[in-house]
Structure formats: C-alpha cells, structure tokens
C-alpha positions as CSV (number, residue, x, y, z in Angstrom):
1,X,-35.9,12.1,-10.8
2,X,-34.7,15.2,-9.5
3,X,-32.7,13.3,-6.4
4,X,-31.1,11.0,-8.7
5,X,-29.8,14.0,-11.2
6,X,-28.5,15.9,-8.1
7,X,-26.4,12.8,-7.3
8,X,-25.1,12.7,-11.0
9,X,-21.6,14.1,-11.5
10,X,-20.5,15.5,-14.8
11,X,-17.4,14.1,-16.1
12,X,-14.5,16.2,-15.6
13,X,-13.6,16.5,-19.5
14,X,-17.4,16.8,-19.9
15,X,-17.3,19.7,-17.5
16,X,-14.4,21.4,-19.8
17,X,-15.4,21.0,-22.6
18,X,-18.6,22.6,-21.7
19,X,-16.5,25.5,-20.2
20,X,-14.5,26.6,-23.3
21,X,-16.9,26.2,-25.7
22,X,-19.6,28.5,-23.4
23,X,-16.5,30.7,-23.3
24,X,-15.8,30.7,-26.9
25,X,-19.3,31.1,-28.2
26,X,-20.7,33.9,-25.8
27,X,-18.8,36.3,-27.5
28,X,-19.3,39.5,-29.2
29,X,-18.5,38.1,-32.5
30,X,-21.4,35.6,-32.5
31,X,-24.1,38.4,-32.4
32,X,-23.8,39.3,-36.2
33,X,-24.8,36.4,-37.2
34,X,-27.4,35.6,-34.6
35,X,-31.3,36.5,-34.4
36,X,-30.2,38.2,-30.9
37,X,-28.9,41.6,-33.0
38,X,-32.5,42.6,-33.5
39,X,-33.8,43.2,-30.1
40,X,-29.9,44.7,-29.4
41,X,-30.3,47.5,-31.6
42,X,-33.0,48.9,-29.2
43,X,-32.6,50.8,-26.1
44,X,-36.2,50.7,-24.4
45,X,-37.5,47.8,-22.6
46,X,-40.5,47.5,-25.0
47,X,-39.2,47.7,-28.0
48,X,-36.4,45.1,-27.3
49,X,-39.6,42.8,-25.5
50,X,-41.3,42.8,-28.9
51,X,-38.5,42.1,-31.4
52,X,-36.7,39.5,-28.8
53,X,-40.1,37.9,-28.8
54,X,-41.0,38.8,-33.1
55,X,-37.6,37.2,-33.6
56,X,-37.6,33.8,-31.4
57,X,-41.1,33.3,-32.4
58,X,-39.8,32.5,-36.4
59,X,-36.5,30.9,-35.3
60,X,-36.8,27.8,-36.7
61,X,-34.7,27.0,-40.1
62,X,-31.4,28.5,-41.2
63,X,-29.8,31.3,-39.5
64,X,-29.5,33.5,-43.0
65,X,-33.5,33.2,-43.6
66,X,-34.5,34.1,-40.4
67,X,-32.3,37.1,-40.2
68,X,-33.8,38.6,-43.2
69,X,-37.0,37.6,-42.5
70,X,-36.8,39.4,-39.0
71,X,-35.3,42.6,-40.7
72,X,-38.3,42.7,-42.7
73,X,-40.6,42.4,-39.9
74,X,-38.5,45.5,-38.4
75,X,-38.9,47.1,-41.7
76,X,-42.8,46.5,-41.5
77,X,-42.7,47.9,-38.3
78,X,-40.7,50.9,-39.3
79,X,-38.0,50.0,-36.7
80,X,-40.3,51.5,-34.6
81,X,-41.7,48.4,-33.1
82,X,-43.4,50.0,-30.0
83,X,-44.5,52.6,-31.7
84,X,-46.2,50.7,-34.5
85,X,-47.8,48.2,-31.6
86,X,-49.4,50.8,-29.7
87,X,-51.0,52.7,-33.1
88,X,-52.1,49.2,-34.3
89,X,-50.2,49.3,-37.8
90,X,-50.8,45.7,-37.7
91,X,-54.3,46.1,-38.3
92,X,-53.8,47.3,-42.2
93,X,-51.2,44.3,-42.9
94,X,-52.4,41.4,-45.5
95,X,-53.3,38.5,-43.2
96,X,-52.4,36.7,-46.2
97,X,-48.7,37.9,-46.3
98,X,-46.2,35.5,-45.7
99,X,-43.2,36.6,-43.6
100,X,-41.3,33.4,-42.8
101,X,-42.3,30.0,-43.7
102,X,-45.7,29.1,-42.7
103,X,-46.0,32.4,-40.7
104,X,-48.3,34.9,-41.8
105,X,-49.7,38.5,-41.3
106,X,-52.5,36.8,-39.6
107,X,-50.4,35.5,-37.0
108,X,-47.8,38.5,-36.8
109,X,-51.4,40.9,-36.5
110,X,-52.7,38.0,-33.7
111,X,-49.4,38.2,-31.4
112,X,-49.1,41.9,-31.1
113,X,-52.7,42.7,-30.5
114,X,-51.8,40.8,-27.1
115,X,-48.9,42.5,-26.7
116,X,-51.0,45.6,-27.0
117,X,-53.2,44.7,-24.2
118,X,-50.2,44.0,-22.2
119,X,-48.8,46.8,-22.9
120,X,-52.2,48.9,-22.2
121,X,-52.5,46.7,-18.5
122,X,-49.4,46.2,-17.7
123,X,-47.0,48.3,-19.2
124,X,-44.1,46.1,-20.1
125,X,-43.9,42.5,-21.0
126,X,-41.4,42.0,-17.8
127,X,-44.3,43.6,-15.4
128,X,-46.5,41.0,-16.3
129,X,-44.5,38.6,-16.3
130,X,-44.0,39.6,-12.6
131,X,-47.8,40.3,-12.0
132,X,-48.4,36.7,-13.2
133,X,-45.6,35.1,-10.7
134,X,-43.3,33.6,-13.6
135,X,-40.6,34.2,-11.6
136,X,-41.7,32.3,-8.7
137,X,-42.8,29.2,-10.6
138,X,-40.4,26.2,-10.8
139,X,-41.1,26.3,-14.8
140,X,-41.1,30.7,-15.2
141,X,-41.2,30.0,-19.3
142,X,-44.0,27.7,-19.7
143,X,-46.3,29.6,-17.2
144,X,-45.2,33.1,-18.6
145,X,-46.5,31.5,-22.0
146,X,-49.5,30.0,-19.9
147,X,-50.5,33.5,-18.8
148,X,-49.2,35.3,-22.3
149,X,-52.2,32.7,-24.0
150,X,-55.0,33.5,-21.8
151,X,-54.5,37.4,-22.5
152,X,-53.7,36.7,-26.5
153,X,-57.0,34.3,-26.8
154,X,-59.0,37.0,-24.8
155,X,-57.8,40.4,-27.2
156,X,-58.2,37.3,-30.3
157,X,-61.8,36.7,-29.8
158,X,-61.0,33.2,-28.1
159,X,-58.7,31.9,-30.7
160,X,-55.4,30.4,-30.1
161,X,-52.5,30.4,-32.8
162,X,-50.0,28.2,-31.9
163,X,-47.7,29.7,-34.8
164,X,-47.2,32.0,-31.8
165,X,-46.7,30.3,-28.7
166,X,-47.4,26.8,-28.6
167,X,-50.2,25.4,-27.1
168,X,-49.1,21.7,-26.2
169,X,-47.6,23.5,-22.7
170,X,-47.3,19.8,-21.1
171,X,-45.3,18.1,-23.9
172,X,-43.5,21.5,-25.6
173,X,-39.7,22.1,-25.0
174,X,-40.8,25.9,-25.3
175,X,-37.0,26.6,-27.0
176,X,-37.9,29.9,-29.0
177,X,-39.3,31.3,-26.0
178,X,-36.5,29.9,-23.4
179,X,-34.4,31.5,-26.2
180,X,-35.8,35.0,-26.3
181,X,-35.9,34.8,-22.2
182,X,-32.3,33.9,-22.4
183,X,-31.8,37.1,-24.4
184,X,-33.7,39.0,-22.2
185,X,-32.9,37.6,-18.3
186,X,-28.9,36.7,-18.6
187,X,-27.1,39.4,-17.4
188,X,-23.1,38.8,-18.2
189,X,-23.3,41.9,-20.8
190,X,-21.7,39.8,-23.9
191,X,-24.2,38.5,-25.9
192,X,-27.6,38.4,-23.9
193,X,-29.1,41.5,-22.8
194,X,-29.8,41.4,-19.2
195,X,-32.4,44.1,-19.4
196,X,-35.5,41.6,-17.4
197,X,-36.2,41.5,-14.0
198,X,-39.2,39.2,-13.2
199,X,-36.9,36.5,-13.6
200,X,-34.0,35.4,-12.1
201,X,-30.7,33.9,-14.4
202,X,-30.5,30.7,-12.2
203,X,-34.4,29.6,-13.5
204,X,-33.7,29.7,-16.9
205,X,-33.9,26.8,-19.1
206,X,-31.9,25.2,-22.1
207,X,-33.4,26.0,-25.5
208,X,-33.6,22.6,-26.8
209,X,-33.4,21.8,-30.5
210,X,-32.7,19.4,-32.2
211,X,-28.6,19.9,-32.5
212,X,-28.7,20.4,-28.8
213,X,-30.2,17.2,-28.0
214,X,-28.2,15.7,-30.1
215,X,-25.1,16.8,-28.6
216,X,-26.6,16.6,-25.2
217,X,-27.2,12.5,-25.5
218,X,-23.7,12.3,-26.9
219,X,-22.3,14.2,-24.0
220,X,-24.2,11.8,-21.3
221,X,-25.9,14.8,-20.3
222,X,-29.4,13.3,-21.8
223,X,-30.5,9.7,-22.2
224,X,-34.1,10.4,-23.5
225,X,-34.6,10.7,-27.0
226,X,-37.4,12.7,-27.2
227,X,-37.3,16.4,-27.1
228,X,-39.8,17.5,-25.4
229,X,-40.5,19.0,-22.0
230,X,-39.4,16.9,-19.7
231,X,-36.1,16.3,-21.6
232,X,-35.3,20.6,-21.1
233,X,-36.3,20.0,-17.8
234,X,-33.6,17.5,-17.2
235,X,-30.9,18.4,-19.3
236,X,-31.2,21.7,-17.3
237,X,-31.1,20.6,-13.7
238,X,-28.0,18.5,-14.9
239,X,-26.5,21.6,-16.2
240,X,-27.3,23.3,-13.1
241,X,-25.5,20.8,-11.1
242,X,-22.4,22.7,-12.9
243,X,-23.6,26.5,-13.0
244,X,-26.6,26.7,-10.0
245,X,-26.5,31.0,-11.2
246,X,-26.6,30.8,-14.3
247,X,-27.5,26.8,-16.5
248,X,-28.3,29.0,-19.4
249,X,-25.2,29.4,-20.5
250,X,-24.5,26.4,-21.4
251,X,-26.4,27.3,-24.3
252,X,-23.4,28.4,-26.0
253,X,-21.6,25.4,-26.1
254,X,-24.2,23.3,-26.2
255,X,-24.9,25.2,-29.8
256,X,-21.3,25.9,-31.0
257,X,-20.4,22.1,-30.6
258,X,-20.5,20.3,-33.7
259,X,-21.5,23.3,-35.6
260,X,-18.1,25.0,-36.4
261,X,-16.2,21.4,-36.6
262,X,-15.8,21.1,-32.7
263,X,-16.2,17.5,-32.1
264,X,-17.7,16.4,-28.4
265,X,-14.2,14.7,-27.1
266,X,-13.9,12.6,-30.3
267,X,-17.2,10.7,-29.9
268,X,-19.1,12.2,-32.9
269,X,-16.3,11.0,-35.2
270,X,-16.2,7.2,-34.0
C-alpha cells in the first residue's frame, strides 16, 4: 500500500489548492474561534499539556459549544490547571456533572488522575511521551495513547473510559488526539504551538473527521469510505508525498474547504 501511494502524484491544481487554503487558514485570525486558544493562554508546558488534551478530548460537535464548555472546564480548574491536577481538586467534583455532552465529572476526575501520575513519574506529558518511544514509532499518536491507557487504567483501579481516549486503537482515527498533538508538535509559530519535543512535525498525522474525509475523497486524495485508521494513515502518507516536514498542515485546508464557501475546484457544486 505504501509503494503504491509513493508512486501517486497529486494533481497540480490539487496541490494548489491545498497550498492556499493551508495558507489562508493557518492564520492568526482562526485561533479565536478555535478550541486551540485554551491551551495558548498558558505559558508552562504542563499547563498547556492538560488543556490541549482537556480540550481535544470534548471536541466533537459545534465549535461555539465546545468553546464554552472548555472555558468552564478552565473555570473549574481555576485557570490553574496544573495547579488544580497536582492538589487533586478533581477529587471533590460531582461525578455526575455534566460538562459537554455525554462527558461527565467522572470522566474529567478519571483523565487527570493519570495525568497526575504522569506528572508525579514523569514530570511532563512530553517526557513520557519520550520515555515510552512515541516518537520512534511509525504511528507516535496511537502508541502515546497505547501507553497514556496502561498508566490511566492502572491510577483508575483497572477501568478504562473510552470518553477519554478511545480504546478501539486498531480501528480509531485517533483525530482529537492527532489534533491536540498537532497543537502541541507543529512548530511554524502561527497557530499551533510548537512547545513538544518527543515528537517530530514530519510524524504527525491528519485529524480525520468527518468534513475532512469528505473533502479528502472529493479531492482524490482518499478512495476509502470509511474513516477509520487505516484511512488517516493513508490520507497522511499521500499528504506527505507533498510536505515530507510537515503533512499536518494540511489540516488547515483540509478543514477550511467547504466550510467558509470554498468549493474543492468546482466539484462539490456539480
């Protein structure tokens, strides 16, 4: 699969298309609106690891409800996420609270008590992720979440919540945590934050949702309709066939087409 996507040759308009919309999006303008302005308020490494994280983990539905739901999680937290973490503040919330659709204190108080124990072992989320060889692996996202479960089950009393990470590591596209790594490893000092270094730009991955598939198969960049794991997996090597540094920044345009009335070269309305 991999030989025959290294042979494949992105269509010139493809290719510019892809280039000006990257261009356009990856500006400072699209952070206000974005669940990347919580972790960028934050100048330590820890604090901007747990609200990257806090915030990707509940990025699913519209852009306006998961901004205010992650501003009250900052607000639980006193915007001292770090802070609250290592005092265990979580351990007084209702587990019955509800903080953004079907996530609840239980599973807010579940994450950060791993976090916790990373941050008692390890010190930072980025040192582990280098302890445990993300970096090195030919998928870093899925085997940083791989190792990020066996510590969170352990501090959890075995249990896994999959409202957290998902569980399904085979099958999953991973895209909230390929998001928040996105945040954390791109370095271009627009948008993303750069601030990681167990993980190198070039091993990123696309955070694949539904719009992006979408607008992925209509670009010819993706012929499978499901996606799922191995559909990130290609959609990224193709992209990397473009950008070898840095695939992830495709993310941009692969988001901003067909969301602010950019049309992929006419095709979308035929």
């Amino acid at each position: 699969m991999k030989d025959n996507i290294s042979e494949m040759t992105v269509p010139s308009e493809v290719r510019d298309l892809l280039d000006s919309e990257a261009a356009r999006i990856n500006n400072v303008s699209f952070i206000d609106e974005d669940p990347v302005q919580f972790p960028r308020r934050f100048s330590t490494l820890q604090d901007i690891e747990i609200v990257a994280f806090l915030s990707a983990i509940i990025a699913w539905g519209k852009r306006k409800m998961i901004c205010r739901d992650a501003e009250r999680m900052l607000s639980l937290m006193d915007n001292e996420p770090y802070r609250y973490v290592m005092d265990e503040g979580y351990e007084d919330l209702d587990p019955r609270q509800n903080l953004h659709r079907t996530f609840f204190g239980s599973h807010f108080s579940y994450f950060l008590r791993g976090m916790r124990r990373i941050y008692k072992d390890f010190g930072s989320l980025d040192a582990f992720s280098s302890s445990v060889g993300a970096g090195d692996s030919d998928a870093p996202s899925w085997k940083l979440v791989e190792e990020m479960q066996k510590v969170m089950c352990d501090v959890n009393g075995g249990a896994f919540c999959s409202q957290c990470l998902p569980v399904n590591l085979g099958q999953t596209a991973l895209k909230r945590v390929n998001m928040a790594l996105r945040w954390l490893v791109r370095d271009d000092g627009i948008v993303d934050m750069g601030v990681w270094r167990s993980i190198p730009k070039s091993c990123l991955y696309i955070p694949l949702d539904v719009h992006v598939g979408n607008i992925s198969r209509e670009l010819g960049l993706l012929t499978r309709k499901a996606n799922d794991r191995k559909s990130v997996e290609m959609l990224t090597d193709i992209l990397r066939t473009l950008r070898p540094d840095d695939p992830a920044v495709y993310d941009f345009a692969l988001f901003g087409i067909g969301v602010e009335g950019k049309r992929p070269l006419g095709s979308m309305s035929d």
